[in-house]
MDTraj code that builds the backbone (N, CA, C; nanometers):
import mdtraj as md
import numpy as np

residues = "UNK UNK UNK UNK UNK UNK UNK UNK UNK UNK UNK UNK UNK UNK UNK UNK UNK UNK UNK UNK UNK UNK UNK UNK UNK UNK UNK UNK UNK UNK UNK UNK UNK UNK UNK UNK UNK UNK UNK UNK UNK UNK UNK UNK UNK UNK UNK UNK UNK UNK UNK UNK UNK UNK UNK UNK UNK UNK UNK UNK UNK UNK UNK UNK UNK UNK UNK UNK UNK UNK UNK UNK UNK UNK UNK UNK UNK UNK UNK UNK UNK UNK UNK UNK UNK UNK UNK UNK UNK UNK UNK UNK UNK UNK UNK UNK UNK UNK UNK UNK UNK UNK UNK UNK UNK UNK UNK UNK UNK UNK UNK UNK UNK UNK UNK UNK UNK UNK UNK UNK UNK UNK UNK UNK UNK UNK UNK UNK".split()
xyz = np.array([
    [0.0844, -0.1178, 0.0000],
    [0.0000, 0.0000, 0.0000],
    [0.0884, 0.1233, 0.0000],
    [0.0492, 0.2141, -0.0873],
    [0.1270, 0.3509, -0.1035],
    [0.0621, 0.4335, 0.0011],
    [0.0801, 0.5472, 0.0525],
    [0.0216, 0.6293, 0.1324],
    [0.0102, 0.7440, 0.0362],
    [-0.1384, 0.7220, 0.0709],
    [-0.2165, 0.8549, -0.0554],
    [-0.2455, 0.7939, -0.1603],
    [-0.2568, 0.6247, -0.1882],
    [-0.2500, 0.5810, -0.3118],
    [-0.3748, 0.4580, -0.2966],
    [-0.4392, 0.4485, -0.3899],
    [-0.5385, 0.3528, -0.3726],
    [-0.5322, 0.1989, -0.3427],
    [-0.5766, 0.1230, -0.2292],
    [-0.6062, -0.0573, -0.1910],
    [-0.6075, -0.1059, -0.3017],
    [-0.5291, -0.1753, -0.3648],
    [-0.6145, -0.3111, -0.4568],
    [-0.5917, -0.4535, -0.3732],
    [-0.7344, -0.4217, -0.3421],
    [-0.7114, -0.5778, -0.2413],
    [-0.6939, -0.6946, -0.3002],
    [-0.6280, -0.7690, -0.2304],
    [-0.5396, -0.8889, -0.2228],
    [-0.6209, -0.9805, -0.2649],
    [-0.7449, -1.0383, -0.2147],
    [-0.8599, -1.0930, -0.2128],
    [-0.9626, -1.0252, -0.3165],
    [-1.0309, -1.0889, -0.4173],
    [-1.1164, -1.0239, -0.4762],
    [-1.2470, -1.1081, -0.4293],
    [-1.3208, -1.1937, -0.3609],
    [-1.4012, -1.2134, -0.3168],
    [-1.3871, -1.3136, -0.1961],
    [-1.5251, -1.3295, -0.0701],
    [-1.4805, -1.3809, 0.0272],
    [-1.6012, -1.4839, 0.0324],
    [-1.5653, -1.5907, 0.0736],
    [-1.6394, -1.6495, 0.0954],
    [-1.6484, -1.7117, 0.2517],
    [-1.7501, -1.7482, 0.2957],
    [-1.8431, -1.8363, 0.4177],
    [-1.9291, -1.9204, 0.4297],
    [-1.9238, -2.0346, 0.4881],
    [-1.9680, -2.1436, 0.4872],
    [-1.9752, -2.1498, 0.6501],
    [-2.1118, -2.2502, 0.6722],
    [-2.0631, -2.2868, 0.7987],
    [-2.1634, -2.4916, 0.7662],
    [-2.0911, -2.5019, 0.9170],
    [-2.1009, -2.6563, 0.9215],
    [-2.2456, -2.7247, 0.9655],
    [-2.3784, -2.5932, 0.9507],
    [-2.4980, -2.5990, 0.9567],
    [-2.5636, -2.6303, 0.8552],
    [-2.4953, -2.6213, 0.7175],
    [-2.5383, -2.6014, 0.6137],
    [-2.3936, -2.6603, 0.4773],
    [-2.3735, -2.8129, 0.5660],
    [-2.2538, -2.8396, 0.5098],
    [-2.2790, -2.9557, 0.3625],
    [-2.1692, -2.9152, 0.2635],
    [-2.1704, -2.9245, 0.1125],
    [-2.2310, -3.0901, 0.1008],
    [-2.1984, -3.1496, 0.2117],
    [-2.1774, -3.2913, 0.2137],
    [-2.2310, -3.3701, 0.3608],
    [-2.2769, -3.4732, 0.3986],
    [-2.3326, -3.5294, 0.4722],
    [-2.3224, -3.6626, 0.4428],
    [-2.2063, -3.7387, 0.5653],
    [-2.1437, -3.8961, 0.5232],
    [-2.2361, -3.9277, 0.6757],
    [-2.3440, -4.0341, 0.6871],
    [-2.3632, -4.0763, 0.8326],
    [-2.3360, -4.2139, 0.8198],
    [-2.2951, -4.2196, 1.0149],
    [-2.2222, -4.3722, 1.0285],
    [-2.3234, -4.3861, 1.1667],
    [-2.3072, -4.5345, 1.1523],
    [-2.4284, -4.5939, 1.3135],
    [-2.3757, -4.4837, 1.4061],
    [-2.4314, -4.4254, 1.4773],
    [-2.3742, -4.3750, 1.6090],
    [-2.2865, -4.1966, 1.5881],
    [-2.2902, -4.1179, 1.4689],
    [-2.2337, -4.0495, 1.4166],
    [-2.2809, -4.0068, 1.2729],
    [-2.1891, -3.8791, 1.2165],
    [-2.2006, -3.7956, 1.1008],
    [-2.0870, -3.7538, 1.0641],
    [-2.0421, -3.7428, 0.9864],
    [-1.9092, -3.6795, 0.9540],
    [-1.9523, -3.5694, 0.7608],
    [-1.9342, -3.4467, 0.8417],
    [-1.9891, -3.3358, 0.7688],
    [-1.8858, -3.2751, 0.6669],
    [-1.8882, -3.2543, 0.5759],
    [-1.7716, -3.2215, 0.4713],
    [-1.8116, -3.0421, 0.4146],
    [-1.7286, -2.9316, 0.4321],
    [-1.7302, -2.8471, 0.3765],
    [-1.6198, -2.8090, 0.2585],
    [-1.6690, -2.7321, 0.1732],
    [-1.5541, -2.7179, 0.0499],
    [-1.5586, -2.5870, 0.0664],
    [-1.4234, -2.5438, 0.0783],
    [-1.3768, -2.3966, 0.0926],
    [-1.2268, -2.3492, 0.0168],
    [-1.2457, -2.2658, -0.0845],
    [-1.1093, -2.2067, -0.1219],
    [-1.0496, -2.3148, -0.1723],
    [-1.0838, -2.4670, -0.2181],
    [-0.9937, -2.5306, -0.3053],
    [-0.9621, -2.6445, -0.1880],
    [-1.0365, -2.6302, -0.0374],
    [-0.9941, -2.7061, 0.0627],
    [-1.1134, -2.8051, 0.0952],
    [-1.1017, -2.9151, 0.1562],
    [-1.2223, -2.9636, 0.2175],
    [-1.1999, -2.9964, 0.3334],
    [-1.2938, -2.9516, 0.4329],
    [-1.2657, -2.9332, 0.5808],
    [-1.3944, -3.0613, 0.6143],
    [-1.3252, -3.1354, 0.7302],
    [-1.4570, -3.2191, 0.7667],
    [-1.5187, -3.2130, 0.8862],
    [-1.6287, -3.1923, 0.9411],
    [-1.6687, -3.1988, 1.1321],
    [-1.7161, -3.3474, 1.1619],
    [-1.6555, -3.4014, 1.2470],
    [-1.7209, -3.5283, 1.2650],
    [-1.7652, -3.5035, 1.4325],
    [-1.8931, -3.5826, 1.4169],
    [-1.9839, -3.5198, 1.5085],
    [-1.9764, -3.7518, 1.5512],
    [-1.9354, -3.7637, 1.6590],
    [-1.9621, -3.9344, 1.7215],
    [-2.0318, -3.9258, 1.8908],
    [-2.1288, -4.0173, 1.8499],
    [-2.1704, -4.0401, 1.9872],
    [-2.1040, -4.1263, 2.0898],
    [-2.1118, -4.1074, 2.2387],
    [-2.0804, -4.2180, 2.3322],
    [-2.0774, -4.3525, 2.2444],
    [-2.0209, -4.4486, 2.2486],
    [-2.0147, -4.5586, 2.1712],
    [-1.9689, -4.5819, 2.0456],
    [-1.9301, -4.4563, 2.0214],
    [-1.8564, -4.4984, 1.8519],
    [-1.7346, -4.5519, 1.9023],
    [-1.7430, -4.6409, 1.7720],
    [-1.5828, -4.6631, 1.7323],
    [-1.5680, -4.7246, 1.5798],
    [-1.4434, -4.6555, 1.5135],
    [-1.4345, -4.6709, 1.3725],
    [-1.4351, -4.7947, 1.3599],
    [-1.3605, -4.8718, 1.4434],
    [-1.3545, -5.0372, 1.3421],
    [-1.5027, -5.1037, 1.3215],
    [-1.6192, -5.0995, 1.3955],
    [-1.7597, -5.0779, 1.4078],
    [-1.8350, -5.0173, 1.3156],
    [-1.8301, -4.9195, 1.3492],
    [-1.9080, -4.8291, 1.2467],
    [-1.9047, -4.7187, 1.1831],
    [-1.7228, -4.7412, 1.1138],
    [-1.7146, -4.7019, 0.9909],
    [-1.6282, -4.8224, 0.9280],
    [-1.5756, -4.8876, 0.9929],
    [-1.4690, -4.9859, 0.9118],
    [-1.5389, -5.1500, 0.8652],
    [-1.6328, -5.1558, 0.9694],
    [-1.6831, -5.3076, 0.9179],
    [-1.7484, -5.3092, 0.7872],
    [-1.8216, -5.1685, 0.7568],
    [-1.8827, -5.1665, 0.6109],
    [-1.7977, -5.1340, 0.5013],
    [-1.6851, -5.0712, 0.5588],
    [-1.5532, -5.0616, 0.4115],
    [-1.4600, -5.2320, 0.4713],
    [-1.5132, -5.3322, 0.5593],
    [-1.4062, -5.4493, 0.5016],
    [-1.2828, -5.4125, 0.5872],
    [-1.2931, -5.3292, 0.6591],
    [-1.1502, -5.2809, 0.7209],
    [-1.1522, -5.3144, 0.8511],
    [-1.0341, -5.3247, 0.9292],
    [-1.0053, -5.3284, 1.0995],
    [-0.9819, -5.2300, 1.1679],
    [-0.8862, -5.1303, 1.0788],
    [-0.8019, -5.0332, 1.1167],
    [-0.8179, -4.9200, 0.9670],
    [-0.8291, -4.7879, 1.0575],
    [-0.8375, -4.6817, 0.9520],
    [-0.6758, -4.6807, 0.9150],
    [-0.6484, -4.6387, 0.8107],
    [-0.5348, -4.6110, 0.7448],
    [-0.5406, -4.4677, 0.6630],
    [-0.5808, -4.4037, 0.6954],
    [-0.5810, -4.2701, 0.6369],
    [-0.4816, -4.1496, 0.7391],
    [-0.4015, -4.0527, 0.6780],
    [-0.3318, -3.9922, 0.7767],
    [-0.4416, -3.8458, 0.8279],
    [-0.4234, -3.8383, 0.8990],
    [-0.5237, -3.7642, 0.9817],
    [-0.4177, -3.5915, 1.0317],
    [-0.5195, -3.4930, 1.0263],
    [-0.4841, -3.3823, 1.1181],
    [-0.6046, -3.2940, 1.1679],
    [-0.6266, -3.2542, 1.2544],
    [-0.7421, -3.1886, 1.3283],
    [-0.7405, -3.1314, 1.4523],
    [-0.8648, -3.1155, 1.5304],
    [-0.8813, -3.0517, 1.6111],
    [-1.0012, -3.0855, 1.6977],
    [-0.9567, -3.1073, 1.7820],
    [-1.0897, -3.1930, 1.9308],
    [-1.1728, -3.0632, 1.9270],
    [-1.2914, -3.0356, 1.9273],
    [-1.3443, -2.9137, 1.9634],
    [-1.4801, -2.9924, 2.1364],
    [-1.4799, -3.0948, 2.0805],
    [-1.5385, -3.1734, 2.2162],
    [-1.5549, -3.2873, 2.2023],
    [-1.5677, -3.2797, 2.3817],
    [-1.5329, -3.4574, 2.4233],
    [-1.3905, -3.5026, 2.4247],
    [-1.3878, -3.6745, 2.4185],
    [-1.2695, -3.7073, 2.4000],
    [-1.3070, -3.8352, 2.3197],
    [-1.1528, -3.8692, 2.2558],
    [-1.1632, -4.0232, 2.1713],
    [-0.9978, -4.0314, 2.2096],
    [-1.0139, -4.1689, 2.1952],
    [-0.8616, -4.2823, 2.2152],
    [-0.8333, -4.3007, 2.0590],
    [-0.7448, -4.2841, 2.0361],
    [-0.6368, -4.3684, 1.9004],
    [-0.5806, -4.4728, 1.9162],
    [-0.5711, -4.5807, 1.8899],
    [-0.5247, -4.7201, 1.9277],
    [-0.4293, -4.7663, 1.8502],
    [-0.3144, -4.8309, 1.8151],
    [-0.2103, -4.8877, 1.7032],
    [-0.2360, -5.0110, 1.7662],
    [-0.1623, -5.1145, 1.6554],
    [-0.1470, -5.2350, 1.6778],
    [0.0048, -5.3169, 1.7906],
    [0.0880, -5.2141, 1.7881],
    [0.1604, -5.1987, 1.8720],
    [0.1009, -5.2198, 2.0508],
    [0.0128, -5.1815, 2.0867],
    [-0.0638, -5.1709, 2.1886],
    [-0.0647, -4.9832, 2.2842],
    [0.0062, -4.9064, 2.1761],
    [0.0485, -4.7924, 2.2146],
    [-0.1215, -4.7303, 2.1833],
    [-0.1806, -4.6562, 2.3177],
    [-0.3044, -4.5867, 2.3037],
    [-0.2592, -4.4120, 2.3450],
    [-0.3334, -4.3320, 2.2530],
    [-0.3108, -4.1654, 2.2022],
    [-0.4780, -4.1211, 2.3197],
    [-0.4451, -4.0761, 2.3676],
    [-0.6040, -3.9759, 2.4272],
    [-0.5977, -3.8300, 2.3257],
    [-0.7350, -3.7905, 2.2762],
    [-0.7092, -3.6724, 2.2277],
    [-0.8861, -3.5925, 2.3282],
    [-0.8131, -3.4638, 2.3464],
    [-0.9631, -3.3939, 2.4293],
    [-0.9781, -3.2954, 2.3399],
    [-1.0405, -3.2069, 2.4006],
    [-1.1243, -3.0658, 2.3695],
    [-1.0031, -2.9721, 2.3420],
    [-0.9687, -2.8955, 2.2815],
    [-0.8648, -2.8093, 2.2159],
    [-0.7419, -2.8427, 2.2078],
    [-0.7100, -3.0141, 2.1755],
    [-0.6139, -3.0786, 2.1259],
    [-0.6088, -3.0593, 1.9297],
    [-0.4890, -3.0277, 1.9191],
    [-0.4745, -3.0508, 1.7685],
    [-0.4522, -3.1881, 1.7490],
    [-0.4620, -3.3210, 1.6673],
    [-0.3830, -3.4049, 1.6629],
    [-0.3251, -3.4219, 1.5062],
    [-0.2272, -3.4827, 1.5063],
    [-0.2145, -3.5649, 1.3828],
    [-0.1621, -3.6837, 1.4398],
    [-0.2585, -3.7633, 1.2874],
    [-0.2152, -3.9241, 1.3009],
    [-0.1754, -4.0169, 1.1886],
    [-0.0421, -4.0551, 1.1455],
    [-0.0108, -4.1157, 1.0691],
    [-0.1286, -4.2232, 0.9538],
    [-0.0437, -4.2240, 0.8799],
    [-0.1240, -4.3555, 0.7849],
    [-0.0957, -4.4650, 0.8571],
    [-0.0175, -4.5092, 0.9375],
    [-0.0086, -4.6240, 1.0481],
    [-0.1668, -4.6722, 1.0905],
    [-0.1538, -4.8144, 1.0194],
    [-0.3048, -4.8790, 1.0798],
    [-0.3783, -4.8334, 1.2596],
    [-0.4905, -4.7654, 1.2641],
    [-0.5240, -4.7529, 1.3916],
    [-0.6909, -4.7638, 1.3707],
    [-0.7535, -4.7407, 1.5326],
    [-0.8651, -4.7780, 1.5511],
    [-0.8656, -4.6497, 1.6372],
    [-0.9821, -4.6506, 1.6478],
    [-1.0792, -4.4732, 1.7074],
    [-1.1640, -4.5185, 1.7919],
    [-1.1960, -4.4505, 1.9289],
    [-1.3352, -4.4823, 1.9887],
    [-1.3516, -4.3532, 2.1018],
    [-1.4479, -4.3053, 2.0423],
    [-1.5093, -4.2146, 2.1520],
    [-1.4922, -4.2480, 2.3239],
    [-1.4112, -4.1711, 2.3865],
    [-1.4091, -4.2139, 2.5741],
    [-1.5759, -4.1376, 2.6430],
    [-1.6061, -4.2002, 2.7545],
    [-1.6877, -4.1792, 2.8440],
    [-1.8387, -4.0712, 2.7436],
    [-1.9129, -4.0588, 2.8300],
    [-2.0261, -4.0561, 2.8025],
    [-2.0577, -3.8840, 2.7360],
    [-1.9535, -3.8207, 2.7158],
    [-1.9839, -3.6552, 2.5925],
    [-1.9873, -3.7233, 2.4572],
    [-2.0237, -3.6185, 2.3791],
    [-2.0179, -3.6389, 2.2338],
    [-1.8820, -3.5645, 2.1827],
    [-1.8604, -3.6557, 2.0891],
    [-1.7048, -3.6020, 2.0480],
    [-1.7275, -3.5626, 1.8925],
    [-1.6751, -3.4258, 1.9202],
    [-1.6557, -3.3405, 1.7661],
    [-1.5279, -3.2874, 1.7693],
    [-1.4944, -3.3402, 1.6341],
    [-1.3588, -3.2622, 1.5922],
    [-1.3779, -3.2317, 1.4478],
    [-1.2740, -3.1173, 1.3933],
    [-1.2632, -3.0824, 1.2606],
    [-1.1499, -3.1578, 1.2163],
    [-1.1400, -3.1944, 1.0464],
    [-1.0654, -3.2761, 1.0312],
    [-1.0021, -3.1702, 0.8544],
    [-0.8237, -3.1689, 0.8848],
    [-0.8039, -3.1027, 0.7939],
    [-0.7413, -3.1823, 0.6682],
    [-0.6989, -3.3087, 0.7003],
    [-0.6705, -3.3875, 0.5899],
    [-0.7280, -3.5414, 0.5625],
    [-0.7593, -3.5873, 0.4372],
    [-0.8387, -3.7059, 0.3708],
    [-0.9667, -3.7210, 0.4054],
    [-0.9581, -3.5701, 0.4325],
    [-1.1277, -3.5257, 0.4351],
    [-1.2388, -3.6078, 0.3040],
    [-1.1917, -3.6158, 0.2067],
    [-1.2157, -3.5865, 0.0753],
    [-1.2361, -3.7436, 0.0882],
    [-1.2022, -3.8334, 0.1519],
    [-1.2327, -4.0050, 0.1543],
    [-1.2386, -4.0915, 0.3005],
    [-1.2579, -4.0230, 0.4159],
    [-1.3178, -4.0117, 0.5371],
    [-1.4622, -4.0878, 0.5338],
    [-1.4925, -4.2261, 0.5857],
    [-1.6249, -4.2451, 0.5780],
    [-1.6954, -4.2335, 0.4711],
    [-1.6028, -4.3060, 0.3811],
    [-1.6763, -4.3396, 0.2304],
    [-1.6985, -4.4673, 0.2040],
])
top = md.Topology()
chain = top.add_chain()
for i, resn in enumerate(residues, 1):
    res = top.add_residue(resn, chain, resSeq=i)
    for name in ("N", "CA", "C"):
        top.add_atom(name, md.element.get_by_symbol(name[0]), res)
traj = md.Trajectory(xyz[None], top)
């Protein structure tokens, strides 16, 4: 910006979305996992009740044991366990970022809140 000289903004249009009114809607027994498309990105909210767990009910209908997708996000509530085959268990809570390898693992919602997190990668094949 010059001083005395006219903005040409950076941005020529803005966009907003929210996760009330999301592009996409994947539901699993016990859960939803919500997909928004933004700016070339796809952001996901997965919304699981007390009792989820991926190898259940998202993995028995894809044939699977263990998710294998690499993961990054953000607990916004509740809590869930990450599990490896190793026997090594991950806790993630409420304003935890995590990431989680393509390393075979299993997911399950802890104790009796509902667990939502945003999910910033393999959004795009998450509960397909």
């Amino acid at each position: 910006m010059k001083l005395g000289g006219s903005l040409t903004p950076l941005v020529s249009e803005m966009l907003l979305k929210r996760f009330e009114q999301p592009d996409e809607v994947r539901d699993m027994t016990l859960g939803r996992f919500e997909v928004v498309r933004l700016g070339g990105m796809t952001i996901g909210r997965a919304i699981c009740l007390p009792g989820w767990r991926w190898s259940e009910h998202v993995g028995r209908k894809l044939g699977q044991m263990r998710c294998q997708m690499e993961q990054l996000g953000l607990v916004t509530a509740g809590a869930a366990a990450a599990g490896f085959p190793s026997g090594r268990i991950s806790v993630m809570r409420a304003g935890d970022l995590f990431y989680i390898s393509s390393e075979p693992h299993d997911s399950w919602v802890l104790g009796d809140q509902l667990y939502v997190s945003l999910h910033f990668l393999s959004t795009d094949r998450y509960a397909k």
